[in-house]
Structures are given as C-alpha cells and as structure tokens.
C-alpha positions as CSV (number, residue, x, y, z in Angstrom):
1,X,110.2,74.5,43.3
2,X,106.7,75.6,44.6
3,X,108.8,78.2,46.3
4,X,110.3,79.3,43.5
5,X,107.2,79.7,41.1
6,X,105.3,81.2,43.9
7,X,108.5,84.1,44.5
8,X,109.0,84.5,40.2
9,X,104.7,85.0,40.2
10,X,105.1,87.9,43.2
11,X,107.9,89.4,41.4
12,X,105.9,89.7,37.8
13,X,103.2,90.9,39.8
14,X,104.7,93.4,41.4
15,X,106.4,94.4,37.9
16,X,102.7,94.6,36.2
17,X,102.1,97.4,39.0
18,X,103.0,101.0,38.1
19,X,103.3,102.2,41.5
20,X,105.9,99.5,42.6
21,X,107.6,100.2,39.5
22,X,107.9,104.0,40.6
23,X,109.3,103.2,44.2
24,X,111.9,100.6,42.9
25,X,113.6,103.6,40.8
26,X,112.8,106.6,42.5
27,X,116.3,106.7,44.5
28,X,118.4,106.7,41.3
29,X,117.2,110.7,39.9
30,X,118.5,111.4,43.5
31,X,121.0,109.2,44.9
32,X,122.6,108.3,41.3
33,X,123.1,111.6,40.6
34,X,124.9,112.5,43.8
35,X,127.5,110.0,43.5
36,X,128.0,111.1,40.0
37,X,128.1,114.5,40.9
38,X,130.9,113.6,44.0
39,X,132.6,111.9,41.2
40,X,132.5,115.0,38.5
41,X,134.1,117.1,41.3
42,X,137.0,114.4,41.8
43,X,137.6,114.0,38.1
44,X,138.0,117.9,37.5
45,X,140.3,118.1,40.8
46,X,141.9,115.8,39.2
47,X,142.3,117.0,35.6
48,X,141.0,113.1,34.2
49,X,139.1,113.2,30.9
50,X,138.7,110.1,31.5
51,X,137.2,109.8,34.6
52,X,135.0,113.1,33.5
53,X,133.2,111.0,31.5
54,X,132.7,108.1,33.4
55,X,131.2,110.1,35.9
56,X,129.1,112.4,33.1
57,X,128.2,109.1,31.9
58,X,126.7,108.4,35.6
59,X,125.2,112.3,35.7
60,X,123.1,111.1,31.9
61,X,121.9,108.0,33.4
62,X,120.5,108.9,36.8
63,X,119.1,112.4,35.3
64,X,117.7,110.5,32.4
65,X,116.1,107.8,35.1
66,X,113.7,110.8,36.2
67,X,111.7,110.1,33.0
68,X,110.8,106.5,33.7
69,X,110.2,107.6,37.6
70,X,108.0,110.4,36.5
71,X,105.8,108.5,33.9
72,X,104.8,105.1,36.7
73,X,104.2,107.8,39.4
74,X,101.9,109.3,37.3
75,X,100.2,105.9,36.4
76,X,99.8,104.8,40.0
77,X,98.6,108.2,41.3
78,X,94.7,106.9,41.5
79,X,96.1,103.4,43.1
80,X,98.0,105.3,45.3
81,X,95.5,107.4,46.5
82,X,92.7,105.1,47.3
83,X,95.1,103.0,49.5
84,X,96.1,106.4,52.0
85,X,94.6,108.5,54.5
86,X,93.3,112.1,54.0
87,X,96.7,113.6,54.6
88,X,98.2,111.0,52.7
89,X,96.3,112.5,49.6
90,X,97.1,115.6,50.4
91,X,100.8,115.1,50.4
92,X,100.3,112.7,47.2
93,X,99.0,115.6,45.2
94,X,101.7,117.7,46.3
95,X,104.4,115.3,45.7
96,X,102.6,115.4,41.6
97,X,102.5,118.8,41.5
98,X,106.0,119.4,42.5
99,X,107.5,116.7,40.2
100,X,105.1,118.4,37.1
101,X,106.8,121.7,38.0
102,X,110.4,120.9,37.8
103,X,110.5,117.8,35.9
104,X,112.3,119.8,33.4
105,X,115.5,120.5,35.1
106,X,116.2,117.2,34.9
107,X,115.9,116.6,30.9
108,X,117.6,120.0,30.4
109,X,120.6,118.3,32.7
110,X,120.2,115.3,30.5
111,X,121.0,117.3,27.4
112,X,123.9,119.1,29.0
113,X,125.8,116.0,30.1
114,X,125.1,114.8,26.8
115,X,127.1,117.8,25.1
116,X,129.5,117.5,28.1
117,X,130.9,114.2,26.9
118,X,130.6,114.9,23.0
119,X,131.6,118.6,22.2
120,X,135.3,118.3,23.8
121,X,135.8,115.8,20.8
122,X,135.7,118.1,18.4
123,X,136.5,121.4,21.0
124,X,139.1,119.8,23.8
125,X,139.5,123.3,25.9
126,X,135.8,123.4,26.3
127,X,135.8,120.0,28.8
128,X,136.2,121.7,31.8
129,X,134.0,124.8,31.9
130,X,131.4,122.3,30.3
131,X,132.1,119.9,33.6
132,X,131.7,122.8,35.7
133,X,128.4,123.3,34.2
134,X,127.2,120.3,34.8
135,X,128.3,120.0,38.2
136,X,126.6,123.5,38.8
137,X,123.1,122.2,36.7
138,X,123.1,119.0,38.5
139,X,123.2,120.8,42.1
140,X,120.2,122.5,41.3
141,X,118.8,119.2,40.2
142,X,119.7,117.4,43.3
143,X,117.9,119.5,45.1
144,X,114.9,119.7,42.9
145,X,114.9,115.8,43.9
146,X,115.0,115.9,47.1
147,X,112.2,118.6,47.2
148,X,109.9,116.6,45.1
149,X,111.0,113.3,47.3
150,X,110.4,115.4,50.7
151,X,106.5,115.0,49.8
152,X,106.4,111.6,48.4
153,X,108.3,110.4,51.5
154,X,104.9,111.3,53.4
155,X,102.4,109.9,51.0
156,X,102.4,106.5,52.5
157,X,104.9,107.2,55.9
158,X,103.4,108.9,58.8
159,X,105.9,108.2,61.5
160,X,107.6,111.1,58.8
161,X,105.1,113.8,58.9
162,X,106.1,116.3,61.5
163,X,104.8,118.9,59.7
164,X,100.8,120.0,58.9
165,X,99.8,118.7,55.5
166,X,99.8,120.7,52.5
167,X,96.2,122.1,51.0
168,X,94.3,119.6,49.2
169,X,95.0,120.6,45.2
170,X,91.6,119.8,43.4
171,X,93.0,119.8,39.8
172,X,95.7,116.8,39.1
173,X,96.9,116.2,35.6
174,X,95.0,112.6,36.1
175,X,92.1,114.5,36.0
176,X,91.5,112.2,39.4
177,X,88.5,114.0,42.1
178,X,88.7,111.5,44.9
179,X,87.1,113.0,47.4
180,X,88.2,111.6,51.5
181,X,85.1,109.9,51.6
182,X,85.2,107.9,48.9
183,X,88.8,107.1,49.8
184,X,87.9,105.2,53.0
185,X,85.7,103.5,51.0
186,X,87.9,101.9,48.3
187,X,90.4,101.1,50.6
188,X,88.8,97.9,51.3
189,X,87.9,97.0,47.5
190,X,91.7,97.5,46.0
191,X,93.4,95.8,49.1
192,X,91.0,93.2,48.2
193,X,91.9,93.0,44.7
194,X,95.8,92.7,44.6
195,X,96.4,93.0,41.1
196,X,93.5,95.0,40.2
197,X,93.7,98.5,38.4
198,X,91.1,100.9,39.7
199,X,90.6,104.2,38.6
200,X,89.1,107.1,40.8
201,X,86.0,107.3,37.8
202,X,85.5,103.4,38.6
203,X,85.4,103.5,42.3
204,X,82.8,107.1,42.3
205,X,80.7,104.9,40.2
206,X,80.8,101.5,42.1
C-alpha cells in the first residue's frame, strides 16, 4: 500500500512539472506522424477511403500534439536551463528557437488533414490529390521535427553531442538572461527543491 501511495505521489509530481510533461509527448509530433504518414502512403496505394482516413485521422492527432509539446517546453525552459551545463544552454536555446521558427508547419498540416477528411464528403474526386497533399505537407513536417528534436536531444545528453555547440542566443521569448555563472550556481538550489518552480529572475536575485 505504502508502495503504492508513494509511486501515485511521484507520478502527480512529475505531472505538476512542465518539463516532464514536455518529454513524455515530444515523440508523438515525430514518431506519430511517421506512422501515419507510412499509413497515408499504403491507403492511397491501395485506393481505401477508408483507411485514408484512419490514417489522416493519425496525421490530425500527432501534428496537432505539437501544440501541447510546444507550450510545456516553453514553460520549463528556465527549469531546464538552471539544471545543464554551458553547452547544454546553448543547445536549449537553440532547440527554442528552432521550434518558434517552424512551429507553424505543423498547425498549417493540422488544418490540411482536417479538410483532407471533410471536403471529399461533399467533393469525392478531390480525396486523393488532397491525400497527396498531406503526405507531401507532412514530409516537410517530419523533418521540421526531427530538426527541432536534433537540438533538444543535446540539451540534457552529452554522450550525443559530437558536434561544437551552437552560439549562445541572448534573446529567448521567456525573456530568460541566465548567464553560465549563475547556472552553476542554481544547480544546487533546484536539485534541492524537487518540486520547486524557479524562474531565472528569482535565482539572479537570490
């Protein structure tokens, strides 16, 4: 039983954290929308409305999933950042700056699955070139994840940077100026505080 109540208590805990929240659905804007894509591709081959919009249904889902993944990163970023290295801020603010940049694609790809499934109710010839479209959109998309991911996979992972970090960027949209120094320094305090929510204002002025 203690086991139990001690296991639900990590779980909410973890839940109440923006940052875990990010990394627990960051693989479905990538990994969702390749299977639905592989799926799209199968469906057309095989000429299945029905199995186009099972599969478009997939493409909606993991495209629209980008929005929640988006909105926790951006609440953890000052967590984040006081709990990595130098390069490990450098590579954060990258990874934000390349998901503010192409964020887009993926509500644009959204919308065009959207009218994927509904205009060939009223238009039935324009189903495939509209599958097509999507599988062309969601490509790009794919790879618009992957290049946003590439960064965030080296925030936190240094057995995966084999390449130089990228040049500090001193404007965030957080508005966040945490300088190294002061990173080293609030390592300590928020992996002392486990459920604690620091800002990068708080920690300059502590």
């Amino acid at each position: 039983m203690e086991a139990r109540m001690l296991l639900e208590a990590t779980l909410l805990r973890d839940l109440r954290q923006p940052e875990y929240i990010h990394v627990l659905l960051n693989p479905l804007p990538v990994y969702g929308l390749l299977i639905g894509l592989i799926g799209l591709v199968l469906a057309l081959i095989l000429k299945s409305r029905r199995a186009q919009i099972a599969t478009l249904a997939l493409v909606f889902i993991s495209s629209a999933s980008a929005w929640p993944v988006y909105e926790f990163g951006q609440q953890g970023y000052d967590r984040v950042l006081s709990m990595t290295d130098e390069n490990g801020g450098a590579w954060l603010d990258e990874h934000m700056h390349r998901a503010e940049q192409l964020i887009w694609i993926f509500y644009v790809l959204v919308a065009l699955s959207a009218i994927a499934m509904a205009a060939p109710i009223k238009w039935p010839r324009s189903s495939a070139p509209l599958a097509v479209a999507v599988v062309l959109l969601g490509a790009v998309t794919l790879g618009s994840g992957v290049y946003i991911g590439y960064a965030g996979g080296r925030v936190r992972h240094r057995e995966f940077r084999n390449e130089p970090a990228p040049p500090k960027r001193s404007n965030t949209s957080t508005n966040s100026e945490v300088i190294p120094s002061e990173v080293e320094g609030s390592r300590g305090l928020t992996q002392g505080c486990i459920t604690g929510s620091f800002d990068s204002a708080a920690l300059r002025s502590g």
